[in-house]
C-alpha positions, 0 to 999 in steps of 0.5 A: 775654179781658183780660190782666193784667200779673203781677210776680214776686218774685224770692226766693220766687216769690209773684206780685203784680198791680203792680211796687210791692208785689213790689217791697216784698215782696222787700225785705221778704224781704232784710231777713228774711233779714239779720235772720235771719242776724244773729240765728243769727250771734249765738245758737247753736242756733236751728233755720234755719226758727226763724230765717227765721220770727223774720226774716220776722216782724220785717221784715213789722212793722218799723214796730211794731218802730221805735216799740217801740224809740222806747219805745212797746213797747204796740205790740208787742202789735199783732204779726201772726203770720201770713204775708200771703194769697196774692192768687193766688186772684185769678190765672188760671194760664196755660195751657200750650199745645202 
């Protein structure tokens, strides 16, 4: 039986198969979070979960958000709404052992 090395996140727990992509992804969770916060700090009255979506949607295309600022705001039309897949259908959990 193989062994697989396993990063985890530190925010949000997602594990992933090499220290790169936690890596991104984590910052990707800091920067949603500043957005996030920046955001309810300057609009009243928008939900925390509402926040944390807004956050996590701008930080995970922040490079169609930069072109769009530079003028090119077609690329807005490129969003992607959706949370990234889980690779965990790929991870063999580890088992307990008494």
């Amino acid at each position: 039986m193989g062994v697989k090395a396993l990063w985890q996140c530190d925010r949000d727990g997602k594990m992933f198969t090499s220290k790169k992509e936690a890596d991104a992804h984590d910052q990707m969770l800091e920067l949603a979070e500043a957005i996030a916060a920046a955001i309810g700090e300057n609009i009243a009255d928008i939900e925390e979960q509402k926040l944390d979506d807004i956050g996590r949607l701008i930080a995970r295309n922040k490079d169609l958000f930069t072109k769009a600022f530079k003028g090119k705001t077609e690329e807005l039309s490129k969003l992607d709404f959706a949370e990234p897949a889980d690779d965990e259908k790929n991870i063999t959990p580890l088992k307990k052992v008494n």
